[in-house]
TORPA-4810 file (N, C-alpha, C, O; in nm, 3 decimals):
<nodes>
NODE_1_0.600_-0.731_0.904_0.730_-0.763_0.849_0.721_-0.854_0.728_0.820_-0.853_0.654_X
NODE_2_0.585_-0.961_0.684_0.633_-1.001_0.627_0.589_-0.940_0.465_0.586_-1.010_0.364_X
NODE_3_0.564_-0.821_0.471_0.632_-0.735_0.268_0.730_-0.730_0.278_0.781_-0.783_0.179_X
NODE_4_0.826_-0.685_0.364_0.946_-0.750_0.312_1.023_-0.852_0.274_1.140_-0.852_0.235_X
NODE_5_0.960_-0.925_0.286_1.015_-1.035_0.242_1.018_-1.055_0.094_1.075_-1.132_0.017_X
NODE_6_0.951_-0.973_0.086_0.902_-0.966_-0.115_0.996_-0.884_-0.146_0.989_-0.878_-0.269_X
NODE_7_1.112_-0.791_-0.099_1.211_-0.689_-0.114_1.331_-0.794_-0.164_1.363_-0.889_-0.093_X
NODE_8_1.377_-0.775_-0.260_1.534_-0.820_-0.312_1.642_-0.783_-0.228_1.619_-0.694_-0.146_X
NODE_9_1.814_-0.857_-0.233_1.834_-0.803_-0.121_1.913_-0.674_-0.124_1.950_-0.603_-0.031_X
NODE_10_1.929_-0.663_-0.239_1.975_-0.456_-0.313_1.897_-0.405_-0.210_1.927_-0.394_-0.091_X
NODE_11_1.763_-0.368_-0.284_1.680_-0.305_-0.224_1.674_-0.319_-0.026_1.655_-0.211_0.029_X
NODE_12_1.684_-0.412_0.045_1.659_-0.467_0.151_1.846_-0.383_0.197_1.863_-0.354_0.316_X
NODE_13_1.914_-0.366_0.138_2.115_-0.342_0.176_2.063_-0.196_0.205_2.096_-0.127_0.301_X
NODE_14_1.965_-0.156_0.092_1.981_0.027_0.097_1.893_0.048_0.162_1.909_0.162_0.205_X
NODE_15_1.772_-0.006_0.212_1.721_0.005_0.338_1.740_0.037_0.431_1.693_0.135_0.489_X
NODE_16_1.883_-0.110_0.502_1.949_-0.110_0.603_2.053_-0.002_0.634_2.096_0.043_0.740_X
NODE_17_2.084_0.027_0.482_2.203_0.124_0.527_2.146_0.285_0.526_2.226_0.377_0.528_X
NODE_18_2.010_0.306_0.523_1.946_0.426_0.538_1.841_0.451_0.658_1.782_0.552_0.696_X
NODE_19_1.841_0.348_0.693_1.749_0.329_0.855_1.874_0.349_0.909_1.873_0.445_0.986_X
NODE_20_2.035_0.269_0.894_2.212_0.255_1.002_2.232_0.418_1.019_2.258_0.471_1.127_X
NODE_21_2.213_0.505_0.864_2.312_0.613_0.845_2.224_0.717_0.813_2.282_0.824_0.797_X
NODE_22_2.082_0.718_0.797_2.027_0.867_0.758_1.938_0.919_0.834_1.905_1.037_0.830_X
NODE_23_1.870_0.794_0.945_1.768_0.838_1.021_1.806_0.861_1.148_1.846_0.766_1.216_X
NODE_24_1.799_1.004_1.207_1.889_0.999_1.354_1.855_0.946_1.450_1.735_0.972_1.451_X
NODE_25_1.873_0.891_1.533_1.893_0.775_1.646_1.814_0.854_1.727_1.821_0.969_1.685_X
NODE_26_1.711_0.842_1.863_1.611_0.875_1.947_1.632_0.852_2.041_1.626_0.732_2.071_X
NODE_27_1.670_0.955_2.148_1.684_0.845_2.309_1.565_0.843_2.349_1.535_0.944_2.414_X
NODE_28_1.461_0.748_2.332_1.369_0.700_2.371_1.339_0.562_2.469_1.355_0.450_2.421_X
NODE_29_1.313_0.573_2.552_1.283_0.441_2.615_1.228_0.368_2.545_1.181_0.433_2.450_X
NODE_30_1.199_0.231_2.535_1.079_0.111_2.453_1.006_0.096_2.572_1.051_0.079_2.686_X
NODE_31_0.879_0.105_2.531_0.758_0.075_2.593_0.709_-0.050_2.662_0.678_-0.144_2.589_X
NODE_32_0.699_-0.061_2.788_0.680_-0.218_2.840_0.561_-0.286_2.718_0.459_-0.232_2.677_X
NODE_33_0.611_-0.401_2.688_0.570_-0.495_2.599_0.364_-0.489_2.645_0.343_-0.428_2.750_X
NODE_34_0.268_-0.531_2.592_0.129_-0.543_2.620_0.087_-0.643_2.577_-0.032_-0.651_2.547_X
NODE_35_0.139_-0.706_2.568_0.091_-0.866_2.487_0.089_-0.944_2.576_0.182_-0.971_2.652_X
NODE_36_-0.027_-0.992_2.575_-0.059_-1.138_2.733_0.048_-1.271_2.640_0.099_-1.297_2.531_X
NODE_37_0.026_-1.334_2.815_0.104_-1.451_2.784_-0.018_-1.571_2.736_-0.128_-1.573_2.791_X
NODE_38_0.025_-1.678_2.616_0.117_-1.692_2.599_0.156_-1.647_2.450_0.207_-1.715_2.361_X
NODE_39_0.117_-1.503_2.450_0.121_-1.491_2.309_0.274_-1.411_2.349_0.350_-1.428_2.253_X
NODE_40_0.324_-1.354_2.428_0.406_-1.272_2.460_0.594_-1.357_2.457_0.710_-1.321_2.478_X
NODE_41_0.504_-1.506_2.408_0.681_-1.595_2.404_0.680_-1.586_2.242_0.598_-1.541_2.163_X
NODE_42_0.797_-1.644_2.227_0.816_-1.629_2.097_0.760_-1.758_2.014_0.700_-1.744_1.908_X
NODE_43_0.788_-1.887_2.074_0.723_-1.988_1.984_0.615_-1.963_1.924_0.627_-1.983_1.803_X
NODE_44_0.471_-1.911_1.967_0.365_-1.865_1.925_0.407_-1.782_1.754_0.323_-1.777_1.664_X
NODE_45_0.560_-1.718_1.740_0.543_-1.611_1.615_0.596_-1.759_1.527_0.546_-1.763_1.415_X
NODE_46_0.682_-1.873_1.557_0.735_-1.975_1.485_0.637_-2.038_1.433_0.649_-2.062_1.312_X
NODE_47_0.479_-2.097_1.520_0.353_-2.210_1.459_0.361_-2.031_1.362_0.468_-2.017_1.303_X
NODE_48_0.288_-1.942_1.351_0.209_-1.843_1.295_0.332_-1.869_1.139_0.316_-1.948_1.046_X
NODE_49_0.423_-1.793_1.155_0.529_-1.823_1.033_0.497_-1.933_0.970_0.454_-1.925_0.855_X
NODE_50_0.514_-2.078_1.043_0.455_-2.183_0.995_0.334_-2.152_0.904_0.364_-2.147_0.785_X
NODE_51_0.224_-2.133_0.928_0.069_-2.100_0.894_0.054_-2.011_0.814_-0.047_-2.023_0.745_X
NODE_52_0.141_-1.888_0.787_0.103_-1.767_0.759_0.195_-1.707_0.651_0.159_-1.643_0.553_X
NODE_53_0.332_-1.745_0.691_0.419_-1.680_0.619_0.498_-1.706_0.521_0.571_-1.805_0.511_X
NODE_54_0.480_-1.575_0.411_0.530_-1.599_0.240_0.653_-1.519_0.224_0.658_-1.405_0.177_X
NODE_55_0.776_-1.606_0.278_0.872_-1.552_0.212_0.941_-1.568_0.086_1.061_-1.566_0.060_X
NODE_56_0.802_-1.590_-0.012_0.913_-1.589_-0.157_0.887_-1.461_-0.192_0.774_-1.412_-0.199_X
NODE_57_1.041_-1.377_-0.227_0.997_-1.268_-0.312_0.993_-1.213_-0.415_1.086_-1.248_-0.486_X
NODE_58_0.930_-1.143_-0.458_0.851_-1.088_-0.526_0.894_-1.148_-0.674_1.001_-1.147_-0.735_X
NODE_59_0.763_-1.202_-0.704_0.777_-1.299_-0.855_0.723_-1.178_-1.030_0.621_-1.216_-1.087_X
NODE_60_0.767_-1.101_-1.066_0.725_-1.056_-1.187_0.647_-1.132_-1.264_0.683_-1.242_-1.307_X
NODE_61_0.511_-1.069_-1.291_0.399_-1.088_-1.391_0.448_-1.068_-1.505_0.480_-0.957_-1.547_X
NODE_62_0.458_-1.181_-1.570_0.544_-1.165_-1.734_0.433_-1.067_-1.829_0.456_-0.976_-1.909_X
NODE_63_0.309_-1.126_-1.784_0.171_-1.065_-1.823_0.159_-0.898_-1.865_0.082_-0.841_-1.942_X
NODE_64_0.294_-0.838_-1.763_0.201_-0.710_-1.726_0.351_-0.637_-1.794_0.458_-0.692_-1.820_X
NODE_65_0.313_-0.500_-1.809_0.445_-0.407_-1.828_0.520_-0.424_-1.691_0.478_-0.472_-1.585_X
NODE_66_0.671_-0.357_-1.730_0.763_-0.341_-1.627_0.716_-0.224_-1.535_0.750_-0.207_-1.418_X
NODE_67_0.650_-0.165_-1.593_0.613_-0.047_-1.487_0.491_-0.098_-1.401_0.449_-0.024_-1.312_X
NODE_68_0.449_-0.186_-1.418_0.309_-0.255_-1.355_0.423_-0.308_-1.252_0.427_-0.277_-1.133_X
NODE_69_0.501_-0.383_-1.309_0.577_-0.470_-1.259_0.652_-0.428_-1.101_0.647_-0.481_-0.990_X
NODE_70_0.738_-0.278_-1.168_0.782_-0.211_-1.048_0.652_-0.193_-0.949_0.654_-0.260_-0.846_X
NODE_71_0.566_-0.128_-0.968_0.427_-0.066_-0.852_0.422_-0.208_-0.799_0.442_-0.222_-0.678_X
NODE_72_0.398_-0.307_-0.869_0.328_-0.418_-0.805_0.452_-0.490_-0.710_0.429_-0.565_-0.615_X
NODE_73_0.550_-0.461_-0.742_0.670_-0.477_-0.590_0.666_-0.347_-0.492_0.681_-0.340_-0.370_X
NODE_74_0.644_-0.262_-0.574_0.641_-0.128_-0.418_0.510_-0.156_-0.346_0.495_-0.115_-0.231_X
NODE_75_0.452_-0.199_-0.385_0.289_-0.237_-0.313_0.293_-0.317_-0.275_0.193_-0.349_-0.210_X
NODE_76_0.368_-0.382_-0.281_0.367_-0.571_-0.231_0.497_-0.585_-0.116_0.515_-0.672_-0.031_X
NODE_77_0.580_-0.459_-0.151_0.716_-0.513_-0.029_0.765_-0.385_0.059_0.783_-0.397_0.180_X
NODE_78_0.780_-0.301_0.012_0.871_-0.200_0.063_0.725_-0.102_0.109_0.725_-0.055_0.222_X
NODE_79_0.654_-0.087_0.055_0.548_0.025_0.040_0.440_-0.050_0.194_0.400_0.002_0.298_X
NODE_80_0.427_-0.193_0.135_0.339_-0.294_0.253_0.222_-0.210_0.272_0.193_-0.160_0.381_X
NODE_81_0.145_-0.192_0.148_0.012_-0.117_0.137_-0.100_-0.224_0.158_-0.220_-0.200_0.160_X
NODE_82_-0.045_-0.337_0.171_-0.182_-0.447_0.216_-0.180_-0.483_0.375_-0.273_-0.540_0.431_X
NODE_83_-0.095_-0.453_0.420_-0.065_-0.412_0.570_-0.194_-0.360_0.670_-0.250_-0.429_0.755_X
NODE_84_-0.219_-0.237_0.638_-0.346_-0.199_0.663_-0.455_-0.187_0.576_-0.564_-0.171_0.632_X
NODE_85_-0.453_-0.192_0.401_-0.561_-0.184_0.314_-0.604_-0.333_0.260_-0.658_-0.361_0.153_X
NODE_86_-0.557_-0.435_0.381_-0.608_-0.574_0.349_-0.681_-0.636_0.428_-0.675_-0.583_0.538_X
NODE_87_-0.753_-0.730_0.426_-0.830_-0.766_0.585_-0.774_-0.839_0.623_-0.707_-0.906_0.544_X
NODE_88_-0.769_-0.870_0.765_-0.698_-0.986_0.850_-0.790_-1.093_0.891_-0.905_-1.096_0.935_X
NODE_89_-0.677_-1.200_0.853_-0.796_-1.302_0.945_-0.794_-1.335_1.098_-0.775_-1.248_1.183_X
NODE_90_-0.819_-1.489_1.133_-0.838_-1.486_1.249_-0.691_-1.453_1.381_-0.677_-1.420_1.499_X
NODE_91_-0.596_-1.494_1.243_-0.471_-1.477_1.398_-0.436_-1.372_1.294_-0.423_-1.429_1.186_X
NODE_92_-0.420_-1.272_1.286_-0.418_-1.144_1.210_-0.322_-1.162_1.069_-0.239_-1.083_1.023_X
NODE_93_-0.353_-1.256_1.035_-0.277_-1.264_0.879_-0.355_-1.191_0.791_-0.476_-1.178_0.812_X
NODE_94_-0.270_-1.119_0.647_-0.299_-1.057_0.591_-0.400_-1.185_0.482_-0.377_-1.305_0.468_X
NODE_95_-0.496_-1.112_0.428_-0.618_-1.261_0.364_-0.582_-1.253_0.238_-0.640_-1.330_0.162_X
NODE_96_-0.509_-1.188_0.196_-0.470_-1.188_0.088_-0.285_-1.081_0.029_-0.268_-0.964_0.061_X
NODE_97_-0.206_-1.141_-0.034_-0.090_-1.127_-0.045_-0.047_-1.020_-0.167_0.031_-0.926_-0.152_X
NODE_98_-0.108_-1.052_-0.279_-0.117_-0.958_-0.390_-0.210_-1.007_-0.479_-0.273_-1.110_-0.452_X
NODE_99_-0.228_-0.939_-0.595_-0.366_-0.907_-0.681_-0.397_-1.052_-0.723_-0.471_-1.066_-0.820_X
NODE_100_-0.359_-1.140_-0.673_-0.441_-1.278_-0.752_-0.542_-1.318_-0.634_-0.634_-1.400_-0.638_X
NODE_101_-0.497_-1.233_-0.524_-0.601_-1.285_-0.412_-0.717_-1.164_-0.388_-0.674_-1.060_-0.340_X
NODE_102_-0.844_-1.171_-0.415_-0.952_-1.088_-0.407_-0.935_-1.011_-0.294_-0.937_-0.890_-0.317_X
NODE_103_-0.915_-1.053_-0.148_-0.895_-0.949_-0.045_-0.779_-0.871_-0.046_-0.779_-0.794_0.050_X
NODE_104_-0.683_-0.862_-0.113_-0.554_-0.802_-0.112_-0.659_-0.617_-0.158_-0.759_-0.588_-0.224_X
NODE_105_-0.566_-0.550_-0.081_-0.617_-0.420_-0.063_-0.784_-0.361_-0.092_-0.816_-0.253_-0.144_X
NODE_106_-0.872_-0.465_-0.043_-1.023_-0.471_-0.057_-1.053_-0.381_0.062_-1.170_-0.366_0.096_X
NODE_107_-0.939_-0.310_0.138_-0.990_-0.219_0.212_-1.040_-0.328_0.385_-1.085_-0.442_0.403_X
NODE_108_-1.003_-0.223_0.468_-0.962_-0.324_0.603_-0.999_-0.218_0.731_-0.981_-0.099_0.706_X
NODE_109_-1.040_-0.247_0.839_-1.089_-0.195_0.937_-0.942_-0.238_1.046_-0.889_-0.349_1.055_X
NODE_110_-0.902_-0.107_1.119_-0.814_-0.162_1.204_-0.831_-0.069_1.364_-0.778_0.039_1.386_X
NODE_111_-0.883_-0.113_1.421_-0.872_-0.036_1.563_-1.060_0.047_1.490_-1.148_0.000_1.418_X
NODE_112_-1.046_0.151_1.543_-1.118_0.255_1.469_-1.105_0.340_1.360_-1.164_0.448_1.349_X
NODE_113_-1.015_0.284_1.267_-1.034_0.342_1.118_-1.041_0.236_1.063_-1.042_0.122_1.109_X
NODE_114_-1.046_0.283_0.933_-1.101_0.195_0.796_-1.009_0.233_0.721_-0.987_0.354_0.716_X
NODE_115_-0.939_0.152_0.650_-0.836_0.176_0.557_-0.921_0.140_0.424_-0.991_0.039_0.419_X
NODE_116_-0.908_0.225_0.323_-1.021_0.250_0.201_-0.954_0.121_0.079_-0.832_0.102_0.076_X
NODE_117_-1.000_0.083_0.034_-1.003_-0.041_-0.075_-0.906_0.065_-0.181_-0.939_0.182_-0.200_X
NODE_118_-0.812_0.018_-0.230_-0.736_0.010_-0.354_-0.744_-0.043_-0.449_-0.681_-0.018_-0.552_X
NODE_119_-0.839_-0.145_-0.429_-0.799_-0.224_-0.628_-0.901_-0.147_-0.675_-1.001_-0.113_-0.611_X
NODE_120_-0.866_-0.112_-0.821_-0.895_-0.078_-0.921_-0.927_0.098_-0.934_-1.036_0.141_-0.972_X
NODE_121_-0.833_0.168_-0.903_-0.811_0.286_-0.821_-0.782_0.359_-1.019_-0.748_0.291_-1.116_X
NODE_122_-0.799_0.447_-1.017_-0.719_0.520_-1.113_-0.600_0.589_-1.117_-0.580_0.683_-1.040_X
NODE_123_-0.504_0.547_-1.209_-0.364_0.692_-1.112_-0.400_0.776_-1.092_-0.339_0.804_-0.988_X
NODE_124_-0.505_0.908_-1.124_-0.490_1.003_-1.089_-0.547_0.992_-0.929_-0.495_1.070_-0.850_X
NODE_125_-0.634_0.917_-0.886_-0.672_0.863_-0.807_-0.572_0.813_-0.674_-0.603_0.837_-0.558_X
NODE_126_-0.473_0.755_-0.705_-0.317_0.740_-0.632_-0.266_0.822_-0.601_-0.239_0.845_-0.483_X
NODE_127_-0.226_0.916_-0.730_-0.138_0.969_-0.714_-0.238_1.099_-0.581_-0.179_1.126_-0.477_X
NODE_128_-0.358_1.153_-0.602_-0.449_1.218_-0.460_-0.416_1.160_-0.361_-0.371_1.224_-0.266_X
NODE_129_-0.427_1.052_-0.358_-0.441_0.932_-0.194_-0.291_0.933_-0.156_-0.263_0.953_-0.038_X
NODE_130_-0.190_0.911_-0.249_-0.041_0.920_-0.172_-0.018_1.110_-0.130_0.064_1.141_-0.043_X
NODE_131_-0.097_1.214_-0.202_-0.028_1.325_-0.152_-0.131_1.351_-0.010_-0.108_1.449_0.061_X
NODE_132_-0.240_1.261_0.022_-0.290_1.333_0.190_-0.216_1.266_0.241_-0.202_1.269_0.363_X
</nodes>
């Protein structure tokens, strides 16, 4: 959850109102919870937030074009491509947030796959990896 936080709240309204109104509803049961105690209370996610979590969002690189600009918010908030293409540390924070931090999409092991490193990718290169 926390790339979104890097989402404006436009972007974050048309979200909400396309998860409320476009995606059809599931009668699905929710799955008994698997998380031991005492990670399974909630104070435990309040210290971690404390420790871990960056809710400023998303700051434009004056540096870079606007079109750098846009990717580097779809990658950073809505898209949450460092999610799995970043490594985690010890209480599973992402080790890096966006491109000023070396581990940000350096590619990340999760369960039994490997999520493949992104920086310095070519578009044509992207644009392959977003159509598998």
């Amino acid at each position: 959850y926390t790339s979104y936080a890097k989402m404006n709240a436009e972007d974050m309204r048309a979200l909400y109102d396309y998860l409320m109104n476009e995606v059809p509803a599931q009668n699905t049961a929710n799955r008994a919870s698997d998380i031991s105690w005492p990670l399974s209370m909630r104070w435990p996610l309040a210290v971690w937030n404390q420790l871990f979590h960056d809710d400023t969002p998303y700051q434009p690189d004056h540096d870079q074009s606007a079109e750098w600009n846009r990717g580097a918010y779809l990658v950073q908030g809505a898209g949450h491509c460092g999610s799995c293409h970043t490594p985690r540390g010890w209480a599973m924070q992402e080790k890096g947030l966006d491109s000023k931090e070396p581990a940000f999409l350096s590619g990340a092991e999760l369960d039994d796959w490997y999520a493949s490193g992104l920086r310095g990718m070519k578009q044509d290169e992207v644009v392959a990896l977003l159509k598998t």
